[in-house]
C-alpha positions in Angstrom: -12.8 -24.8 -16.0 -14.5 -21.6 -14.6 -12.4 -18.5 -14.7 -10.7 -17.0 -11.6 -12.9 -13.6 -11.1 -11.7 -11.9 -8.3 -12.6 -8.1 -7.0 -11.3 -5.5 -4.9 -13.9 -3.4 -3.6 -13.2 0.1 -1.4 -15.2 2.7 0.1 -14.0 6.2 -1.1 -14.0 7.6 2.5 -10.4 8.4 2.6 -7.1 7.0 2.2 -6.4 3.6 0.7 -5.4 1.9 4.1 -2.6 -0.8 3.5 -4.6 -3.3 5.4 -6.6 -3.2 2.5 -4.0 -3.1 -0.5 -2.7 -6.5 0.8 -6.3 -7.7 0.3 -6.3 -6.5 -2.9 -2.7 -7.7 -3.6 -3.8 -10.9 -2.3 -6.6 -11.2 -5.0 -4.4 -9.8 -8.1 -2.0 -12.4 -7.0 -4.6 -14.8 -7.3 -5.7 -13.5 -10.6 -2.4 -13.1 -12.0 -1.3 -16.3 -11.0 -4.8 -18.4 -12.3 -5.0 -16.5 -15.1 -8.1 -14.9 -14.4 -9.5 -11.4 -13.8 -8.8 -8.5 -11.4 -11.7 -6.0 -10.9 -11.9 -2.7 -9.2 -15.3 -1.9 -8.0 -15.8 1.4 -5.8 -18.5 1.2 -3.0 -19.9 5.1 -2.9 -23.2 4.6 -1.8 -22.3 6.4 2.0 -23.0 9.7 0.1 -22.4 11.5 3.8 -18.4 10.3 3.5 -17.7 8.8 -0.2 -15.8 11.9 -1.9 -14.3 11.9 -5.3 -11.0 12.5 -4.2 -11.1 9.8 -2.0 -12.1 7.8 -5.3 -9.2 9.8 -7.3 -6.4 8.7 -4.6 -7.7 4.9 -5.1 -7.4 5.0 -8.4 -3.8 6.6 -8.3 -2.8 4.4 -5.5 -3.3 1.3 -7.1 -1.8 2.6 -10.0 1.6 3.7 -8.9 1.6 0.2 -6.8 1.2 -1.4 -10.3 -2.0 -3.8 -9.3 -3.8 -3.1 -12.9 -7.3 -4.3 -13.3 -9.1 -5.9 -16.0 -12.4 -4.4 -15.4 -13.8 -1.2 -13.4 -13.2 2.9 -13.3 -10.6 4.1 -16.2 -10.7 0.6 -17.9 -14.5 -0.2 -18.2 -16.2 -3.5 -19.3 -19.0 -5.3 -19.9 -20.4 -5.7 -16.2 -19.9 -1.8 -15.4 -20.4 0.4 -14.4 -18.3 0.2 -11.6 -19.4 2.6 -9.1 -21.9 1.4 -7.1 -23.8 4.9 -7.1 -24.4 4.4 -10.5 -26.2 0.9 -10.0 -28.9 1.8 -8.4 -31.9 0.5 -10.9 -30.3 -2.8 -10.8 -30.6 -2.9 -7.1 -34.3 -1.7 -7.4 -35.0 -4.4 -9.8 -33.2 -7.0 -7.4 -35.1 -5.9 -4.0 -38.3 -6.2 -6.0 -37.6 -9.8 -7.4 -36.7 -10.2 -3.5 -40.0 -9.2 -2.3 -41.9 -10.6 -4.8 -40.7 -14.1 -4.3 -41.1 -13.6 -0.3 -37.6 -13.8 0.8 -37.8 -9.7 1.3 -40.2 -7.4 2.9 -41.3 -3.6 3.7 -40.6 -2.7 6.7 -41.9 0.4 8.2 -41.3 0.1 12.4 -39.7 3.2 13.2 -36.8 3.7 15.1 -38.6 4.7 18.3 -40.6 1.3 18.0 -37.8 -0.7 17.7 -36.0 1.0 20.5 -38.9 0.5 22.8 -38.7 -3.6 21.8 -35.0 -3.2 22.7 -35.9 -1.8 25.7 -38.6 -4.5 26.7 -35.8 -7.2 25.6 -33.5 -5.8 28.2 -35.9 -5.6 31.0 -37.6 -8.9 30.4 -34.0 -10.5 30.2 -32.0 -8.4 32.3 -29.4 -7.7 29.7 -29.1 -6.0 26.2 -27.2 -8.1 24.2 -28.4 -10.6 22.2 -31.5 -8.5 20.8 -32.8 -9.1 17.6 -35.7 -7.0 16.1 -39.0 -9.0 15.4 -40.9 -6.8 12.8 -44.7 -7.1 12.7 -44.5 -6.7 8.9 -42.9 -9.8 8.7 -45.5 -11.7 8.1 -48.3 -9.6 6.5 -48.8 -6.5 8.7 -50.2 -3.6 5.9 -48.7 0.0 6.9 -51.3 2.5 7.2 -49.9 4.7 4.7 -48.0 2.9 2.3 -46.1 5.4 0.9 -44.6 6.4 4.5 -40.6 6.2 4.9 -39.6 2.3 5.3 -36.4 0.3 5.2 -36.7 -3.5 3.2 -35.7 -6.2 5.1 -34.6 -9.6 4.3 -36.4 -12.7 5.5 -34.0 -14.8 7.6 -34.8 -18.2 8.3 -34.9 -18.7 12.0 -33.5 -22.5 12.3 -30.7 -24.7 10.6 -27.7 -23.1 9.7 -25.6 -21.1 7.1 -21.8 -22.8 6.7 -18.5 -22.6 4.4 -15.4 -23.4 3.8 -13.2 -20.4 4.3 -10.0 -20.7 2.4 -8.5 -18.9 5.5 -10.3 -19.8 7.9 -12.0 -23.1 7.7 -14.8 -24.3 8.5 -17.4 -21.7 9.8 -20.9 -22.4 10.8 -23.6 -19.8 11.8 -26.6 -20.4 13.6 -29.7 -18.8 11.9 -31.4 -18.4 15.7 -28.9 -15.5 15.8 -30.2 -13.8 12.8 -32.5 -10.6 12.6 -34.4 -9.5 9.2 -31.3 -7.5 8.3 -31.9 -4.0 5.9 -31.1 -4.2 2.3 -32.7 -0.9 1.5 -32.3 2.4 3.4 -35.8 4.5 3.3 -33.8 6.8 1.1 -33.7 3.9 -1.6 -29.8 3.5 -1.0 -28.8 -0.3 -0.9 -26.7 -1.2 2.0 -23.7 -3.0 2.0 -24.6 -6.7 2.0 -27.2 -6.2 -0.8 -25.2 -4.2 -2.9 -22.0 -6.2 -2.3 -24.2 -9.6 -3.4 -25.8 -8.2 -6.4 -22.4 -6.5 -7.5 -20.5 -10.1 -7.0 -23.4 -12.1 -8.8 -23.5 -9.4 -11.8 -20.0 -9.1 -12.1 -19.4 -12.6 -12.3 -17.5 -12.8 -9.1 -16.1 -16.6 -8.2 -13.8 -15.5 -5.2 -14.5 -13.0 -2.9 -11.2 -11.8 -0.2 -11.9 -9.2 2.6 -10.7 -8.3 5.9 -12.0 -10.8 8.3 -14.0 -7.9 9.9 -16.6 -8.6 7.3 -17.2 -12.5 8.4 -20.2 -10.8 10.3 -21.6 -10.4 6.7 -20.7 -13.3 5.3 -24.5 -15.5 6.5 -26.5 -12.7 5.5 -24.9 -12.7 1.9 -24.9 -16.3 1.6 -28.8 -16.4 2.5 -28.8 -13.6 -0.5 -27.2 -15.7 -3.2 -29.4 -18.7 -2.4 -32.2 -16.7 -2.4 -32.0 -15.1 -5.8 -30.9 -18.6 -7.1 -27.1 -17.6 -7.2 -24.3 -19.6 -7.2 -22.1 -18.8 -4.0 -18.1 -17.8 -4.3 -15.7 -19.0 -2.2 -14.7 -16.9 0.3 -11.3 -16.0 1.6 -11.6 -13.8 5.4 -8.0 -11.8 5.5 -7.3 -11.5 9.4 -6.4 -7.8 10.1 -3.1 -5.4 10.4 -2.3 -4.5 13.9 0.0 -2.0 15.5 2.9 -3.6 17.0 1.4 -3.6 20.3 -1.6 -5.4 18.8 -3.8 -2.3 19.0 -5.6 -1.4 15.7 -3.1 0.2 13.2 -3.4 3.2 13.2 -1.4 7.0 12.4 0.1 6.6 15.3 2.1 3.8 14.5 3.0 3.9 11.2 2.0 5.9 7.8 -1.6 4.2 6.8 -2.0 5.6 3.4 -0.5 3.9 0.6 0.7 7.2 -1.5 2.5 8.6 2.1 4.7 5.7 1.4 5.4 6.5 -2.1 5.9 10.2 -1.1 8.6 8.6 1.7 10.7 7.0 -1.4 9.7 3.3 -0.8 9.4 1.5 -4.3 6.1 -0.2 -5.2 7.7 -3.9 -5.4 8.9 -3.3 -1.5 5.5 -2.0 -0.3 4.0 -4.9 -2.3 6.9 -7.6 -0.9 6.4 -6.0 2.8 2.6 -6.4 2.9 2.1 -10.1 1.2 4.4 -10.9 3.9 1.9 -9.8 6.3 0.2 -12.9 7.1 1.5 -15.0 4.2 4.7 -17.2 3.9 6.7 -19.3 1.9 9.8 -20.7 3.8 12.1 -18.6 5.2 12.5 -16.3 2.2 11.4 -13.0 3.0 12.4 -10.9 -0.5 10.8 -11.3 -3.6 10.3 -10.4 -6.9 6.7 -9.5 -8.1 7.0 -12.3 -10.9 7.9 -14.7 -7.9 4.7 -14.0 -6.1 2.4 -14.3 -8.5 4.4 -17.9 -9.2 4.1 -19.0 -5.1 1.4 -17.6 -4.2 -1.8 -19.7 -2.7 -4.5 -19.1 -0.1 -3.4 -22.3 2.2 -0.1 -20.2 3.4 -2.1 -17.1 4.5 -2.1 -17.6 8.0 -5.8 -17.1 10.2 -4.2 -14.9 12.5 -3.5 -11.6 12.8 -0.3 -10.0 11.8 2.1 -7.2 13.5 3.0 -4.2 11.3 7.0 -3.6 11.5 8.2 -0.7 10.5 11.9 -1.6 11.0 11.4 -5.2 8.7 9.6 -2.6 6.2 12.8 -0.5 6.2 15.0 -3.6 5.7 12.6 -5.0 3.0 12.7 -1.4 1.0 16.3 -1.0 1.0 17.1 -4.7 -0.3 14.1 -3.8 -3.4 16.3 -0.9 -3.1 19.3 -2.3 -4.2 18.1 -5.2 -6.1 18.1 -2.3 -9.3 20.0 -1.9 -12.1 21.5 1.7 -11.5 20.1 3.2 -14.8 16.5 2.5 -13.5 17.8 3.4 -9.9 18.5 6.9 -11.5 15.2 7.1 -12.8 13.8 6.5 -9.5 15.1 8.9 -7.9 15.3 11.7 -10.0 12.2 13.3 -9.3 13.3 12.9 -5.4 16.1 14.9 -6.3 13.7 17.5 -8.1 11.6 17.6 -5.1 15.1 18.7 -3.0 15.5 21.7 -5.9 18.2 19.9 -7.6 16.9 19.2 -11.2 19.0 16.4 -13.2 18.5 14.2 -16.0 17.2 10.6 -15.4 19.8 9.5 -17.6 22.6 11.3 -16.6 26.2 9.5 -16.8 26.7 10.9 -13.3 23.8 9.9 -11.8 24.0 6.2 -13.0 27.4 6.1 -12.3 27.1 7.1 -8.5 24.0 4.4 -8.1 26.5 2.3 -7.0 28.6 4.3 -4.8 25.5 5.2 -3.0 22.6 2.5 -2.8 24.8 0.2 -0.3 24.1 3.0 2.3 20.4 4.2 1.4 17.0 3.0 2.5 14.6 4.9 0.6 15.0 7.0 -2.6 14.4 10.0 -0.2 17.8 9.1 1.5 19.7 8.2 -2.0 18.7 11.9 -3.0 19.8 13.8 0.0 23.0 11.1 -0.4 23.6 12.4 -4.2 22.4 16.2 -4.1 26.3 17.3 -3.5 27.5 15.9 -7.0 25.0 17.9 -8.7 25.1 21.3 -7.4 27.8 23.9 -8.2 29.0 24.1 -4.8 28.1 21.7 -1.9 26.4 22.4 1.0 28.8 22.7 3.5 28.6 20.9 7.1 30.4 23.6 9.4 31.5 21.9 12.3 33.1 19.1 9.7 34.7 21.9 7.9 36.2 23.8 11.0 37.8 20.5 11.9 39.0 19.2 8.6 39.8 22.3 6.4 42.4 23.7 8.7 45.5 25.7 7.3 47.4 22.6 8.2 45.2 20.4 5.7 45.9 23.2 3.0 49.3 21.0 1.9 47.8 18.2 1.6 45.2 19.3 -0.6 47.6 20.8 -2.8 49.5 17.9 -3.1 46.4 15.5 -4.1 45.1 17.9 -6.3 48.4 18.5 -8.2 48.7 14.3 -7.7 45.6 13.7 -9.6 45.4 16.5 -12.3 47.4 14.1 -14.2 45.0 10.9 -14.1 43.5 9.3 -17.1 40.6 7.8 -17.1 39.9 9.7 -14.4 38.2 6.5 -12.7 37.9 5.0 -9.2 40.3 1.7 -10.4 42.8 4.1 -11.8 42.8 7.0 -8.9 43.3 4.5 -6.2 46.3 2.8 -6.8 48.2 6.0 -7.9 47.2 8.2 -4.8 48.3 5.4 -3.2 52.1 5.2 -4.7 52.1 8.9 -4.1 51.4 8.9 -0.7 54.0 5.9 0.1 56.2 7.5 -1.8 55.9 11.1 0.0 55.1 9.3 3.6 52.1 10.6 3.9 49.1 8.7 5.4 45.2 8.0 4.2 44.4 9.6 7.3 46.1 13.2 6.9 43.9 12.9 3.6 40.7 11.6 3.3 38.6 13.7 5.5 40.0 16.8 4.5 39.5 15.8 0.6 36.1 14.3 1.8 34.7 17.5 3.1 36.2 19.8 0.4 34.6 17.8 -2.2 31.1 16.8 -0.8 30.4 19.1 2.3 30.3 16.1 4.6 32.2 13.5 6.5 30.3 10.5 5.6 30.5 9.6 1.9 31.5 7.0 -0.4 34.9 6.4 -1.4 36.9 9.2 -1.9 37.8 7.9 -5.3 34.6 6.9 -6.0 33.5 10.2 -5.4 36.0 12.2 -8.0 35.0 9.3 -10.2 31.1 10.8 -10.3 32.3 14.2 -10.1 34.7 13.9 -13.0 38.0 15.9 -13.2 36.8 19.4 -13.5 34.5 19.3 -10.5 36.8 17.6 -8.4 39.9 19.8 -9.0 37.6 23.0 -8.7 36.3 22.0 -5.4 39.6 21.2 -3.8 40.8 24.5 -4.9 37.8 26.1 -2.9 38.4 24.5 0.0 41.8 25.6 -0.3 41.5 29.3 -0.3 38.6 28.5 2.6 41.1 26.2 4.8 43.8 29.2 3.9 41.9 32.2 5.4 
């Protein structure tokens, strides 16, 4: 059985779009799943817009979204190397193999000449689309200066037909009267895309090749190069596009593009990953899953052909439920360096930390929101919300206070199951109510109204803290 080869293959003109990570994810599923290989091939040869750090945020975005490859930049192997920039005497070698066995040409019409036959197409037909360039060198016209700029064109065949069986979208068949003598070769020697993409794919072994269905335009004119350098042809899977949600092209304006903004935003890789494979492809009604159950479901039939709708709202819900599918020592992990970021430096593994997971995750989204939700248990003193505390720490709650502080000094373990049940004794016992309470002790502790359970909160803070900040608020509700 022939192994699954299968390629992700960017342009390093800027960020890593998501449209095409779910192509990639897509393919590593594949791979994953067929036990084949994943390779990352980066398509520099637009030297006016390819930058390095373009190529740098690639590599890192694939990385932190945990699609390894098998072969390409950082990794090597034996079909490198894997910038196409770096290729370039195997592309010579190709074109000339091209034009020696007559399937490619030198062409050296210059762009006012073919502008002047687009112009006579439009005036002998009355319209300007539908033009295709018929070169004189063609068929055996001999430049007067050799050596003058020229593109190389390929040969296409002017009847029959180019077809295949699109694991996405059917059957598509092309009519080669639509054809022109497409470029392979820029007059500054750089390959263009369908000639290096071809070459790349045969080289590299390449059995499956998934794109955006953008690139079906390209899809004859790299068939008609495999057959014509005896190849064998890959299947081919044509991704439809991500669209805004009012079916525009996606774009800044309706949602963050770039993979790392997401990561930055305190979404986890497994919800970006579960959010986008969603994105055209289905299995049931289930919408979460794990990574290990997508590389188990997933097949090309249940990728739909048409386009899909980016929701930012299903994205949110699909985050928070990765969210709080961790165990709360990872959890912690997570979003330690989210709390770093806010100034408030703690230990991944801190008891406190793991032990408010919890507490916290239920009402959290992104790590972003878990670490603005547990900052208070880790500073000395909490940021205080001013309007909360001029309502709540009153000199009428100062009592009150007193009385839980002195009720719980005496509590051991000092733990959510064993406060609750003996504040509420107390309180029966003096006649005093949750209400004339909770928010008082809820803002003295963490600065806010909203929180957790109270218990649950001393629980994180521990004994010390808790006793320490009720005091505060005391002599502040006191003044």
């Amino acid at each position: 059985m022939t192994e699954v080869r299968v390629r992700f293959a960017p342009s390093p003109t800027g960020t890593l779009h998501i449209g095409g990570v779910r192509t990639a994810l897509y393919s590593w599923l594949y791979a994953r799943q067929q036990g084949g290989k994943f390779i990352l091939r980066v398509e520099d040869t637009d030297q006016g817009r390819s930058t390095e750090e373009s190529a740098r945020v690639i590599v890192e975005s694939l990385r932190w979204l945990g699609l390894d490859w098998d072969e390409g930049p950082e990794v090597g192997g034996p079909n490198g190397p894997y910038f196409q920039s770096q290729r370039l005497d195997i592309y010579r070698e190709v074109v000339e193999k091209l034009i020696a066995s007559g399937h490619a040409y030198r062409c050296y019409a210059t762009k006012e000449e073919i502008e002047a036959a687009r112009e006579a197409f439009a005036a002998r037909t009355g319209r300007k689309e539908g033009f295709t360039f018929e070169s004189p060198y063609r068929d055996g016209k001999q430049p007067a200066d050799p050596s003058a700029p020229h593109v190389v064109r390929f040969k296409a065949p002017r009847e029959g037909t180019t077809a295949w069986d699109d694991l996405i979208k059917g059957r598509i068949e092309i009519q080669h009267s639509t054809l022109q003598d497409f470029v392979l070769v820029r007059p500054d020697g750089m390959p263009l895309y369908n000639l290096g993409c071809v070459v790349d794919d045969i080289t590299m072994g390449v059995t499956l090749v998934a794109r955006g269905d953008d690139h079906m335009i390209n899809t004859t004119p790299q068939i008609l190069i495999y057959q014509a350098l005896g190849a064998k042809v890959p299947e081919f899977a044509h991704v439809p596009m991500v669209l805004a949600p009012n079916g525009q092209k996606l774009s800044k304006r309706h949602a963050a593009v770039g993979v790392l903004e997401y990561r930055d935003m305190g979404y986890l890789p497994d919800a970006v990953l579960n959010y986008l494979v969603r994105l055209g492809w289905s299995y049931g009604d289930q919408e979460i899953f794990t990574r290990a159950e997508l590389i188990e479901k997933f097949s090309w039939d249940r990728v739909g052909a048409q386009a899909s709708r980016y929701d930012a709202k299903k994205f949110a819900y699909v985050q928070g439920e990765h969210l709080r599918m961790l165990d709360d020592a990872r959890l912690a992990e997570e979003v330690a360096p989210f709390l770093e970021a806010r100034g408030v430096k703690v230990a991944p593994d801190d008891p406190r930390l793991v032990k408010a997971m919890p507490y916290l995750k239920p009402r959290a989204v992104t790590l972003v929101e878990l670490a603005e939700a547990a900052e208070y248990f880790f500073v000395d003193e909490p940021a205080m919300d001013e309007k909360a505390a001029a309502k709540f720490l009153t000199p009428e709650a100062v009592p009150h206070l007193r009385w839980l502080a002195s009720t719980i000094a005496g509590v051991e373990p000092f733990t959510d199951a064993q406060l609750s049940p003996h504040v509420t004794a107390a309180m029966e016992a003096e006649g005093l109510t949750m209400k004339e309470i909770a928010q008082p002790a809820r803002v003295a502790l963490t600065g806010r109204t909203k929180s957790p359970g109270l218990f649950e909160v001393m629980e994180v803070l521990g004994k010390d803290a808790t006793l320490a900040r009720l005091e505060r608020a005391i002599e502040r509700a006191g003044t």
